[in-house]
C-alpha positions in Angstrom: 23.5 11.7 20.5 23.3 14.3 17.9 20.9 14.1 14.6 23.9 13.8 12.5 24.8 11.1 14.4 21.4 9.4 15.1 21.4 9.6 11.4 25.0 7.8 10.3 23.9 5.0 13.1 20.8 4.9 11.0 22.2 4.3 7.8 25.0 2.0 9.2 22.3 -0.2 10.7 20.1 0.0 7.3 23.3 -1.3 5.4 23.9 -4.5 7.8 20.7 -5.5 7.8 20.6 -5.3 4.3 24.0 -6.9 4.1 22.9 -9.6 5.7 19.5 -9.8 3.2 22.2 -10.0 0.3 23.6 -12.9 1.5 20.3 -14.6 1.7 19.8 -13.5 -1.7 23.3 -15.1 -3.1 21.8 -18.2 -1.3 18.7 -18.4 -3.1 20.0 -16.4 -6.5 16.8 -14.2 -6.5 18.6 -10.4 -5.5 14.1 -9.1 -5.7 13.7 -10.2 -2.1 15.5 -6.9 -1.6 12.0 -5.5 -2.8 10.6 -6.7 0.1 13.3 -5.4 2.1 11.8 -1.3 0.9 9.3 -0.7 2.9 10.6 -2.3 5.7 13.7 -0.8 6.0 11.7 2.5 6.5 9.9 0.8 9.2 13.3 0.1 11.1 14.5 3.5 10.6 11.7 5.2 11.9 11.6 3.3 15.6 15.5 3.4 15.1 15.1 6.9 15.4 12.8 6.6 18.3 14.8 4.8 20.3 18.0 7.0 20.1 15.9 10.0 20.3 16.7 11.8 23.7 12.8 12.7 24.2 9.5 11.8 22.7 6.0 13.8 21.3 3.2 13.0 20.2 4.8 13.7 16.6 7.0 11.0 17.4 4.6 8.1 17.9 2.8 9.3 14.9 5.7 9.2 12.1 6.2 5.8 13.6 2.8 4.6 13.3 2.2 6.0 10.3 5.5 4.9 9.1 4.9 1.4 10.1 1.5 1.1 8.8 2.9 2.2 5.3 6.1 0.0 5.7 4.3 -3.4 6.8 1.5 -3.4 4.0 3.7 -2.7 1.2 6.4 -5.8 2.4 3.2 -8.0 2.7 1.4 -7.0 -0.6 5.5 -6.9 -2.6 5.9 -10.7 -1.0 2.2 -12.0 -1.0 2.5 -10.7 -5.4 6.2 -11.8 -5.9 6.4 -15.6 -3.7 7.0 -18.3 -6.0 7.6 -16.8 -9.0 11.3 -16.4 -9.1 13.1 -13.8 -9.1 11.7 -10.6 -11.3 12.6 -9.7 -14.8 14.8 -6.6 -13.6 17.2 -8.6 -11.4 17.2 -11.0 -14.2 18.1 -8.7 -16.7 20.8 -7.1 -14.3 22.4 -10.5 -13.6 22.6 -11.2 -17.1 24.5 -8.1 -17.8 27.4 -8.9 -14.9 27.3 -12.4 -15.7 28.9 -14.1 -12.8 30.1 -11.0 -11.0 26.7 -10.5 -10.4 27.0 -12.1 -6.9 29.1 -9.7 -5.3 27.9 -6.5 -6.9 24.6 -6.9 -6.6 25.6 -5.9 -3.0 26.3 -2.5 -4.0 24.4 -1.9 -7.2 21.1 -3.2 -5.4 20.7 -3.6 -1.8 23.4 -0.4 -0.4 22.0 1.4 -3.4 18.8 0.3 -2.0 19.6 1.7 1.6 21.4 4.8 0.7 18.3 5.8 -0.8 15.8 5.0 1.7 18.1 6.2 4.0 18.0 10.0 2.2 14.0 9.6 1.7 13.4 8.9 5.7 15.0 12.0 6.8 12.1 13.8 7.3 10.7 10.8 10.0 14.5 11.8 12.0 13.8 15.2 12.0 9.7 14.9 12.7 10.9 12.5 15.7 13.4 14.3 17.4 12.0 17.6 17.4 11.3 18.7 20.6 9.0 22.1 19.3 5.9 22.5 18.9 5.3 19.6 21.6 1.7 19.1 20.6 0.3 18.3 17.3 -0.8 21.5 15.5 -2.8 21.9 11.9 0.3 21.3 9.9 0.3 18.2 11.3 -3.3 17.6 10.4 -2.3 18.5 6.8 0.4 15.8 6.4 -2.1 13.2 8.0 -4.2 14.1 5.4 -1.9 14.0 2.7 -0.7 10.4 3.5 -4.2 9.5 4.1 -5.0 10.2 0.6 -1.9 8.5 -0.7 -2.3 5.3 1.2 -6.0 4.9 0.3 -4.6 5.4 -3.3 -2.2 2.7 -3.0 -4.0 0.3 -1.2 -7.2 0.7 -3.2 -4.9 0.6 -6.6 -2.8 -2.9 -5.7 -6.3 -4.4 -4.6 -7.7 -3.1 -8.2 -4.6 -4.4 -10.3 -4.5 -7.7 -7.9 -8.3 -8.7 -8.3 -8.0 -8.0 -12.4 -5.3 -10.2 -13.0 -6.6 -12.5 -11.2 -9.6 -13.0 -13.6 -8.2 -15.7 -16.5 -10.2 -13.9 -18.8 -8.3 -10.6 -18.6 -5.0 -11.7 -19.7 -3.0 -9.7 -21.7 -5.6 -7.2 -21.5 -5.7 -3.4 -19.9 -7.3 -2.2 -16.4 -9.2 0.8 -17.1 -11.7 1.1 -14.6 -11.3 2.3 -10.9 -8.5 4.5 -9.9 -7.2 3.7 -13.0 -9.2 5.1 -15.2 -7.9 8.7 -13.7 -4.2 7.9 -13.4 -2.3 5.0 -15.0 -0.4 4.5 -12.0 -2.4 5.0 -8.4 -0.1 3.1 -6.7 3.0 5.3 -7.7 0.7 8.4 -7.4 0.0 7.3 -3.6 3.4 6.4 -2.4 4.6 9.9 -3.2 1.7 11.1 -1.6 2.5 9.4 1.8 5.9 10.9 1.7 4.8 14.7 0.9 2.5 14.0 3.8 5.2 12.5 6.2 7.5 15.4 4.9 4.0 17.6 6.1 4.6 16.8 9.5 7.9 17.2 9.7 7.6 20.5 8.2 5.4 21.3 11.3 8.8 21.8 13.1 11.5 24.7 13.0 13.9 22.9 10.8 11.4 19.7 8.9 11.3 22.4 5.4 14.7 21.5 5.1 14.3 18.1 4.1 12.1 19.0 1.3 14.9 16.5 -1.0 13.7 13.4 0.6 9.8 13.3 -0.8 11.3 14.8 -4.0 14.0 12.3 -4.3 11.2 9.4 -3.9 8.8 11.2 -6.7 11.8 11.8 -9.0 12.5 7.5 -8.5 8.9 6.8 -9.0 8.0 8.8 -11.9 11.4 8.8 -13.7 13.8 6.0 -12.5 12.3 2.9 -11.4 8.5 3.4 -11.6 6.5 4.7 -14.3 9.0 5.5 -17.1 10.3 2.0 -16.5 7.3 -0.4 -16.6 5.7 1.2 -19.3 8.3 0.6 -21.7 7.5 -3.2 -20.9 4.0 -2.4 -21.2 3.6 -0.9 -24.3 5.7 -3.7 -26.2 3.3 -6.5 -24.2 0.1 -4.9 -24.1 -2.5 -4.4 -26.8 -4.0 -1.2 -26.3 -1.4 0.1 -24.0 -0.4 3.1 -26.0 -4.7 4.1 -26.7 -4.8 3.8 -22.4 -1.3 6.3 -22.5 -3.0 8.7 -24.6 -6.1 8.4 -22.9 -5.2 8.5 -19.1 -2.7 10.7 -17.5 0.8 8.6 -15.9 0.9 10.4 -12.7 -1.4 12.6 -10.9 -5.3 11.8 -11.2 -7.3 13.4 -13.8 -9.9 12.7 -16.0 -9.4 10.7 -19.0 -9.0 12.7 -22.7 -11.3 12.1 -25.3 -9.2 10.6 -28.3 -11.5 11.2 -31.0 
């Protein structure tokens, strides 16, 4: 089987899973399980790719490890932060806007969108898993471990942050400003790009991984400017006293040290 092909099978399997996720969500009317659905799909693809792959390195197991660690604690934390509260404001607002339509095209406007995209992000974990050269790990490899070393520890260490301050009554309503995010407003974000510049890392290690430079940019452009920052601070700045001091204080993306606003 070919990488083109590997790939197709990938995405075709992606899609009818998530097909079948849809239909659970008509079921239920709450289309944000597909949020749960995220990191997991990546999980599928990468052992996808593993089994389909004609032979296996050491760069194999460790996209798929890595992968799967990644994968498995963002479903838990999304479901652990989202169970029992109905579905979230953004489906809500989307169903809304189709009215009763909303059933059927939420299939394509959320969960194949969904999969296309996570589809085009996981490219580098095909090309880091087939490769066949180099067979041993080499110092680019060490790099991207690195990389999405730093950018998990960001993300787990941010979620745990955000989750232990709203879960203080007496902080309702109010800012988080200490921690990671005092140096960046959104560590989480921050470290999920991270991971995937360091998975891309690795699969740069190999003759052709450069090539799928897109993928991590793809998921920085969505975080940053589509469905991440840009989007829940407008939310944020209309509910939150002293959200707009803490923008003008504390960089949105990469970690820095707060400005003096004197």
């Amino acid at each position: 089987m070919t990488g083109w092909t590997t790939a197709f099978v990938g995405l075709g399997a992606v899609l009818a899973v998530l097909s079948v996720v849809w239909m659970l969500s008509v079921k239920l009317r709450d289309a944000s399980i597909a949020d749960v659905c995220w990191g997991l799909g990546f999980v599928l693809l990468a052992w996808l790719y593993c089994v389909l792959s004609p032979t296996l390195t050491p760069r194999s197991w460790l996209v798929a490890a890595l992968t799967t660690m990644w994968g498995m604690r963002l479903a838990a934390h999304i479901f652990r932060r989202n169970h029992g509260k109905g579905e979230d404001r953004r489906y809500q607002a989307m169903r809304a806007a189709h009215g009763p339509v909303f059933w059927w095209r939420s299939l394509f406007t959320v969960f194949w969108l969904q999969g296309a995209l996570l589809w085009f992000v996981s490219l580098p974990l095909l090309v880091a898993v087939r490769a066949t050269q180099p067979a041993g790990l080499t110092v680019v490899d060490g790099l991207g471990v690195m990389l999405f070393g730093i950018g998990f520890g960001f993300e787990v260490v941010g979620d745990y942050q955000l989750e232990r301050f709203k879960g203080q009554p007496g902080n309702r309503g109010k800012v988080l400003e200490s921690g990671l995010w005092r140096y960046t407003r959104h560590p989480n974000y921050f470290g999920d790009a991270t991971v995937w510049w360091g998975l891309y890392v690795i699969a740069a290690s190999t003759s052709s991984g450069w090539l799928t430079i897109l993928s991590p940019s793809l998921m920085t452009l969505l975080l940053v400017r589509v469905s991440g920052v840009t989007l829940l601070e407008k939310g944020l700045t209309a509910s939150k006293p002293g959200y707009a001091e803490y923008i003008a204080r504390t960089p949105a993306f990469f970690p820095w040290f707060p400005r003096s606003t004197r």
